[in-house]
Kinemage of the C-alpha trace (Angstrom):
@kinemage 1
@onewidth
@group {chain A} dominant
@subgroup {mainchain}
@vectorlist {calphas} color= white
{ca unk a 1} P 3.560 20.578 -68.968
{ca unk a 2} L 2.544 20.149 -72.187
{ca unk a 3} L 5.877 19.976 -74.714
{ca unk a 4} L 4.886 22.424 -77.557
{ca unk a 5} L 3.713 25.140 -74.365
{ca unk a 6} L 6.713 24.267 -73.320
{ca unk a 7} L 8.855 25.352 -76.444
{ca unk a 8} L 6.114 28.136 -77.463
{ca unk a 9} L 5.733 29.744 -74.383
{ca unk a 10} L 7.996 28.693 -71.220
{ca unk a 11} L 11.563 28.609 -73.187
{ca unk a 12} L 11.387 32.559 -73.547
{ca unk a 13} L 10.847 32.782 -69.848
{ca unk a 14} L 13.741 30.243 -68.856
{ca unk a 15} L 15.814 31.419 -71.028
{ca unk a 16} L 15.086 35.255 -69.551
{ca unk a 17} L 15.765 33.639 -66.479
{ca unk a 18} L 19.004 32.288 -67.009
{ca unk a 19} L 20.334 35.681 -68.907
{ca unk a 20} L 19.107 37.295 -65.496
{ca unk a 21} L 21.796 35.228 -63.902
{ca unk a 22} L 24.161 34.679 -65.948
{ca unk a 23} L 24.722 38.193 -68.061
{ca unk a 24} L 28.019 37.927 -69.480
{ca unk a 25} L 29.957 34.778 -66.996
{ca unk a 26} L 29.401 32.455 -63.904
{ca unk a 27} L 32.956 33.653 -62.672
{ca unk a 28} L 33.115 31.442 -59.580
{ca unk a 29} L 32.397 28.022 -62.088
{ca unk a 30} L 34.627 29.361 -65.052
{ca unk a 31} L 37.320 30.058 -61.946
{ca unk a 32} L 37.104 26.248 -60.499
{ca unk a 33} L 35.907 24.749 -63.809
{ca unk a 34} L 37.751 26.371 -66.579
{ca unk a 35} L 37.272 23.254 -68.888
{ca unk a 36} L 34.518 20.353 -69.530
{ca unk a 37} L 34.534 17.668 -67.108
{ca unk a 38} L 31.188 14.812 -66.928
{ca unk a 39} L 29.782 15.204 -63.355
{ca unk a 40} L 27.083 14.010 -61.340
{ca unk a 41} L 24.459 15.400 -59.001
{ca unk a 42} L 21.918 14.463 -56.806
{ca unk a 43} L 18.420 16.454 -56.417
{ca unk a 44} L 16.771 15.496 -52.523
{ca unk a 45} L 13.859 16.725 -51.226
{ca unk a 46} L 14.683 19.097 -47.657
{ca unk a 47} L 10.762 18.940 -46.861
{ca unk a 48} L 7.613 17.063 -46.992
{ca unk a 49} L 5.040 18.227 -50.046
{ca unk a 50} L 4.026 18.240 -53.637
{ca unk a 51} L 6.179 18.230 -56.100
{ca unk a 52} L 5.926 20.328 -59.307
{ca unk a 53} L 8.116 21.879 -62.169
{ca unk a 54} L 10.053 19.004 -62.567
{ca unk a 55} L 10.367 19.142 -66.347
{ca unk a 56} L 10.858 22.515 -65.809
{ca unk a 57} L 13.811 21.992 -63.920
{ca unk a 58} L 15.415 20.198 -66.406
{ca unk a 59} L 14.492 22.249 -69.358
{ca unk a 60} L 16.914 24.926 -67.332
{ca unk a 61} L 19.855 22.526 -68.015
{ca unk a 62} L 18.715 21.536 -71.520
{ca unk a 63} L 18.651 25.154 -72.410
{ca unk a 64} L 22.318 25.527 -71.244
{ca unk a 65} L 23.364 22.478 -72.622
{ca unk a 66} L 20.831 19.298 -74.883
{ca unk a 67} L 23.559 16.748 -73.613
{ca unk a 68} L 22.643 17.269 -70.238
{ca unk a 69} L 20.448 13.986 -68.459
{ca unk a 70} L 18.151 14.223 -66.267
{ca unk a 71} L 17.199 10.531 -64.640
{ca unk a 72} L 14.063 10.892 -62.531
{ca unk a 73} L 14.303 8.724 -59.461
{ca unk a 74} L 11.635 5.742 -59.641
{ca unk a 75} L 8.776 5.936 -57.162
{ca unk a 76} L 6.246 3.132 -56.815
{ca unk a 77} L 7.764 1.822 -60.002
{ca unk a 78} L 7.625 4.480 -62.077
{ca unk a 79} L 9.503 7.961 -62.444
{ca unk a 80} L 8.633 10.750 -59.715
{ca unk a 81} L 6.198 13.324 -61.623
{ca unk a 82} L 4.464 16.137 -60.755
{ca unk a 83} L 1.738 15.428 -58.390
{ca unk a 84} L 3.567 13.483 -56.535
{ca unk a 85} L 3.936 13.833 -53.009
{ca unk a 86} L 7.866 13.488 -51.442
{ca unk a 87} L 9.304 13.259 -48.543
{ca unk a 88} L 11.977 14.965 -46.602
{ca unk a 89} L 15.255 13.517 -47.802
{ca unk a 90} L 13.834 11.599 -50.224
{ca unk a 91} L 16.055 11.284 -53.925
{ca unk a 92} L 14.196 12.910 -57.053
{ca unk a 93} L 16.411 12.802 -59.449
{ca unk a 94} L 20.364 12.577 -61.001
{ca unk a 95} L 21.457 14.806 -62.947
{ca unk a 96} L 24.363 14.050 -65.371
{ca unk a 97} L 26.377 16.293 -68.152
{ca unk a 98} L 28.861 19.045 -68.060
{ca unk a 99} L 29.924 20.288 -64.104
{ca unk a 100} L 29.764 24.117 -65.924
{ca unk a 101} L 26.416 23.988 -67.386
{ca unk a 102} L 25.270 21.763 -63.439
{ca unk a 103} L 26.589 24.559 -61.630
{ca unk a 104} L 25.564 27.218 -63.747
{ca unk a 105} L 21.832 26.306 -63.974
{ca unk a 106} L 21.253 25.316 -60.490
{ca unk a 107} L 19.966 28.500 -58.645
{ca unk a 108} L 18.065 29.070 -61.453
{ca unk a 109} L 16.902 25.376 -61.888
{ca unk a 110} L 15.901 25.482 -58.175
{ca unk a 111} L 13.779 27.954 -58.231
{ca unk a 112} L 11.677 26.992 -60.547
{ca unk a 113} L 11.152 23.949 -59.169
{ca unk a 114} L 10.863 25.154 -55.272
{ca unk a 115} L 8.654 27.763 -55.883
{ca unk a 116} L 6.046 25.340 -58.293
{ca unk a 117} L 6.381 22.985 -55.495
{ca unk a 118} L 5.344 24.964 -52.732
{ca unk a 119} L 2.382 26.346 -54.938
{ca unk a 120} L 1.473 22.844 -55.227
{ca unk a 121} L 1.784 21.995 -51.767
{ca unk a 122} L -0.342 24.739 -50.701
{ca unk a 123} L -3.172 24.056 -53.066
{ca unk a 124} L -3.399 20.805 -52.153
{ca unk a 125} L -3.032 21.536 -48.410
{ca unk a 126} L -6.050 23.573 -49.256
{ca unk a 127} L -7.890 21.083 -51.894
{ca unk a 128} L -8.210 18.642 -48.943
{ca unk a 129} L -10.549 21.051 -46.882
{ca unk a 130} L -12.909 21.327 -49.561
{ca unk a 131} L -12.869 16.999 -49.632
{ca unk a 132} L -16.823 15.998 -49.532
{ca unk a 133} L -17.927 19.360 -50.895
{ca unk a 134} L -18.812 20.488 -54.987
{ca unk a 135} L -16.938 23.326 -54.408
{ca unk a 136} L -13.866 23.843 -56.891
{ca unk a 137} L -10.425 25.809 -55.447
{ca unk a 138} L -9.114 28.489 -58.198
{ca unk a 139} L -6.421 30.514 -58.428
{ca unk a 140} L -6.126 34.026 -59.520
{ca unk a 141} L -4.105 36.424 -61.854
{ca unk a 142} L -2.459 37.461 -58.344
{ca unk a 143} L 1.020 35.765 -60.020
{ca unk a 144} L 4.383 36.808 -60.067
{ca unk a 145} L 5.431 38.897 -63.747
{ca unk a 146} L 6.264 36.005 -65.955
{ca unk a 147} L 6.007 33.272 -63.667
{ca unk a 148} L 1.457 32.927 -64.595
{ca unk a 149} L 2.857 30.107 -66.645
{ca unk a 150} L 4.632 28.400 -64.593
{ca unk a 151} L 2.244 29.090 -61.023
{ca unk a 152} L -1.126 28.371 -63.008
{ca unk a 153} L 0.409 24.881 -63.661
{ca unk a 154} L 1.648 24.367 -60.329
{ca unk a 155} L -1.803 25.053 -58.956
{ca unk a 156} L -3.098 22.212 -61.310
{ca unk a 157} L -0.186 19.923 -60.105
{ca unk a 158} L -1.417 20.495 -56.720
{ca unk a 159} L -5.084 19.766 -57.527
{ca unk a 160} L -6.308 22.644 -58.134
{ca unk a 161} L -8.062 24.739 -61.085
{ca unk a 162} L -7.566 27.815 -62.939
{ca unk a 163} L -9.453 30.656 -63.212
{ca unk a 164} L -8.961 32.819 -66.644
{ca unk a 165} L -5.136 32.965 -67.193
{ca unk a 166} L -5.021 36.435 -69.059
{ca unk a 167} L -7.391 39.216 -69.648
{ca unk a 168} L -8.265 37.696 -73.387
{ca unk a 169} L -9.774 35.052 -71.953
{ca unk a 170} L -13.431 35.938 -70.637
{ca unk a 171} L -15.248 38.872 -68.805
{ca unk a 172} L -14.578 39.915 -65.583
{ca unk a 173} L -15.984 43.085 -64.535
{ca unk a 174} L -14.978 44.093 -61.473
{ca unk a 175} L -15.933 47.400 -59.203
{ca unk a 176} L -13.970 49.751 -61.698
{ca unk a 177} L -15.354 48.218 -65.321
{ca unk a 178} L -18.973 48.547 -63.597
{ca unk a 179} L -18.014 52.163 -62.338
{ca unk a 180} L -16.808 52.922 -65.719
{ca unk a 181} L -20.021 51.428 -67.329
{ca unk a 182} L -22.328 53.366 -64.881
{ca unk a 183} L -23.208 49.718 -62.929
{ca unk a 184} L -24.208 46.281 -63.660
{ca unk a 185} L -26.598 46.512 -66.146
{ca unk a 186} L -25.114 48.681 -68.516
{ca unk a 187} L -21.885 46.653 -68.217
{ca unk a 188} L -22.572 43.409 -68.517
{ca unk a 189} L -25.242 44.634 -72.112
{ca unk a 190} L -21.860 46.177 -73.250
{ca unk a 191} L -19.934 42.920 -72.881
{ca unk a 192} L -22.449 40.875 -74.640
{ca unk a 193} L -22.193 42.968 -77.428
{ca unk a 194} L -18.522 43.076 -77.655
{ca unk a 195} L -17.800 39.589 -76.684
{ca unk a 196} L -17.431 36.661 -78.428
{ca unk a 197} L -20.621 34.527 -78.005
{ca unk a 198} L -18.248 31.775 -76.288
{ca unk a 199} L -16.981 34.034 -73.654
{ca unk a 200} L -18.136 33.729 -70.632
{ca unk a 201} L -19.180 36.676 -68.080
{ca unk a 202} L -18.235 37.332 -64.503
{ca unk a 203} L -19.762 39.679 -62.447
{ca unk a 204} L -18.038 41.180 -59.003
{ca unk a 205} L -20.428 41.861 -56.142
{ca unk a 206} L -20.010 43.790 -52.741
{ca unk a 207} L -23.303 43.695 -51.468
{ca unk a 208} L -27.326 41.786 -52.158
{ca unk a 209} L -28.479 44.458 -54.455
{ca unk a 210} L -25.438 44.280 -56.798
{ca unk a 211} L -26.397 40.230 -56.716
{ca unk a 212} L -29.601 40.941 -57.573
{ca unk a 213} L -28.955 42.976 -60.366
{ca unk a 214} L -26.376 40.718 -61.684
{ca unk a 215} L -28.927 38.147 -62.019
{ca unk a 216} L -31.067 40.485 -63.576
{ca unk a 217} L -28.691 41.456 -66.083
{ca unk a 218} L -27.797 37.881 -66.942
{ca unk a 219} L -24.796 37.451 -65.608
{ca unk a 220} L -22.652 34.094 -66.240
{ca unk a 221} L -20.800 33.931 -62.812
{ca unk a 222} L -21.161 36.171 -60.165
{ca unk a 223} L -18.548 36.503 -57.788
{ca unk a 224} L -19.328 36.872 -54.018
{ca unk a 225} L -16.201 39.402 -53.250
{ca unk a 226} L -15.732 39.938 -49.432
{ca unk a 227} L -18.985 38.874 -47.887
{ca unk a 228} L -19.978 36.798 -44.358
{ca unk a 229} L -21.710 33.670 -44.576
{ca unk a 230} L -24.665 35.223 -43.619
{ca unk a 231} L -25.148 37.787 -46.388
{ca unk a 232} L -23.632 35.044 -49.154
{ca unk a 233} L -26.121 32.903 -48.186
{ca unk a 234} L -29.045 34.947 -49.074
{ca unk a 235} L -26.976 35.960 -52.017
{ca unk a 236} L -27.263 31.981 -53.024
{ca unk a 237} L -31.011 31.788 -52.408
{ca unk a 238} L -31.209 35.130 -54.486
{ca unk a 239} L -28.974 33.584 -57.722
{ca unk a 240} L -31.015 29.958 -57.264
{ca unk a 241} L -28.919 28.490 -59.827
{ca unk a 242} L -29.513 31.523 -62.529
{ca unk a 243} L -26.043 31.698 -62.445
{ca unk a 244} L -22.742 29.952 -61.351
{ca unk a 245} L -21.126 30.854 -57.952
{ca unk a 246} L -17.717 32.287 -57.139
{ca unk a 247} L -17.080 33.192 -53.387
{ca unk a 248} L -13.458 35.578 -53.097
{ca unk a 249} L -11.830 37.379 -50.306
{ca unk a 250} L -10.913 37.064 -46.817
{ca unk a 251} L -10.848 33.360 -47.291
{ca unk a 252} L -8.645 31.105 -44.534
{ca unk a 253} L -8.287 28.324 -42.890
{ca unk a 254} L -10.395 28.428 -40.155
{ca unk a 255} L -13.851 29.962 -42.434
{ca unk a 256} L -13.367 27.799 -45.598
{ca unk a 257} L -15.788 25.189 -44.061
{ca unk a 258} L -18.160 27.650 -43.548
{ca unk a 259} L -18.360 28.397 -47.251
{ca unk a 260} L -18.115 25.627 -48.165
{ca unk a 261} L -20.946 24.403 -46.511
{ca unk a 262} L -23.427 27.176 -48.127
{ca unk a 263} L -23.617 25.246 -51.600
{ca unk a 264} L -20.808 27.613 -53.488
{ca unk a 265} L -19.420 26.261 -56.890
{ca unk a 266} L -15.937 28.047 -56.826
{ca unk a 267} L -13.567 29.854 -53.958
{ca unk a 268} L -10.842 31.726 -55.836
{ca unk a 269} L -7.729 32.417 -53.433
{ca unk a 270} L -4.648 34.378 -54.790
{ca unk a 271} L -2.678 33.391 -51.502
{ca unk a 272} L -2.345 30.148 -53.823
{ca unk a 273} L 0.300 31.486 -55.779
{ca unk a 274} L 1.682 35.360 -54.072
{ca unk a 275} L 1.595 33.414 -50.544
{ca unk a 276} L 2.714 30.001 -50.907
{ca unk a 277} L 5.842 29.294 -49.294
{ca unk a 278} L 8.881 27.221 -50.989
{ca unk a 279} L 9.423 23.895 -50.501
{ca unk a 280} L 12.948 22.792 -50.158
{ca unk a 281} L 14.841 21.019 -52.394
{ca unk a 282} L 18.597 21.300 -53.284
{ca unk a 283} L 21.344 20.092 -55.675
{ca unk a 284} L 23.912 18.089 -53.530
{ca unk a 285} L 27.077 15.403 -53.603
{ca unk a 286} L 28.293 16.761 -57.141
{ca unk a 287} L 30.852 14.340 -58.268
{ca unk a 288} L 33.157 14.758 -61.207
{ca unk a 289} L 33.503 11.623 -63.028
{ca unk a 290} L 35.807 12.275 -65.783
């Protein structure tokens, strides 16, 4: 992650994160740990994946205190970094500075760094199927409150791409905007003359007349939302190029190479980042040292 996002934007959420945890004391530390002592310990991977959030993680212990080190295992030569795939058992990193502020930060730490992982593991679990193919895997707005910052990037870690991050950042319109427009047409004219000139617009269709207006109307993207193979493939013949491709909805597994296969330039999943499931990592062998 970039540093000056990282200051800008993710400190506010760490440090929200943290207050959520700790509001006023970490009783059972201040109980066993009443005074500073220099420890040790030792972050292992429990499972198999893709790492990511790593300088996340650390930031967490940063926040709480700047003396705190965080000594990234080497891999290959060089220090483990996002991207990288681990393996179950496998060391990460040390972590060395004040037992309070190693204790304190941990659960928080951790999850951080379990949930970006698994995000990333899923993508690229996913980003392998679509190996051989020019279509592009994106992500969604589908995120957990406060955590778009931290998901969107573990998407990218995982080899993935994002779709807009916010709603300042281009035109979607979906069934409602068009309802609210009184359809295509109308909407997408009323965009262009709100919009920047740089902005992009997407268009949401359910069925081949909504795709044909779309392309009518001059339409950027158009998104294929919930449709077989069958009728998205006559709703690529239709678009012929006019227009990129987005195919969303009911996408798995076992129909992705199907898709695929018709010539689409995006699939946007939000299971990427509301279904992805943790990878495991813990905080283990603390040792005090002085």
């Amino acid at each position: 992650m970039n540093p000056i996002t990282m200051q800008l934007i993710a400190d506010k959420y760490i440090k929200m994160a943290l207050e959520e945890d700790i509001n006023s004391e970490d009783i059972s530390t201040n109980a066993v740990m009443p005074e500073y002592k220099k420890g040790t310990v030792n972050l292992i991977a429990k499972q198999d994946g893709v790492i990511a959030g790593l300088k996340v993680f650390e930031r967490v212990f940063k926040i709480l205190d700047e003396n705190t080190v965080v000594e990234f295992a080497l891999k290959d030569g060089c220090p483990v970094k996002d991207g990288d795939k681990v393996s179950n058992g496998e060391l990460l990193a040390t972590i060395t500075g004040d037992v309070r502020v190693l204790l304190s930060g941990e659960r928080t730490a951790l999850n951080y760094l379990q949930r970006m992982s698994g995000i990333a593991t899923y993508t690229s679990n996913i980003v392998s199927m679509l190996e051989g193919t020019k279509t592009k895997l994106l992500d969604t707005r589908k995120t957990t409150p406060c955590m778009r910052i931290f998901e969107k990037y573990a998407v990218k870690a995982g080899g993935g791409n994002n779709h807009r991050y916010n709603l300042s950042d281009a035109v979607m319109l979906k069934d409602n905007h068009i309802d609210a427009a009184g359809g295509i047409t109308k909407a997408v004219k009323a965009a262009r003359d709100y919009a920047s000139f740089v902005c992009k617009i997407e268009v949401e269709t359910e069925n081949l007349d909504m795709v044909k207006e779309a392309v009518d109307a001059g339409a950027d993207i158009i998104m294929l939302d919930n449709m077989d193979p069958a009728t998205m493939a006559k709703a690529i013949e239709i678009i012929d190029g006019k227009a990129l491709t987005e195919c969303s909805g009911n996408i798995t597994k076992e129909n992705i190479k199907t898709i695929t296969s018709l010539g689409v330039d995006f699939v946007s999943s939000g299971a990427l980042t509301h279904s992805a499931p943790i990878l495991d990592i813990s905080l283990k062998h603390l040792t005090v040292i002085e």
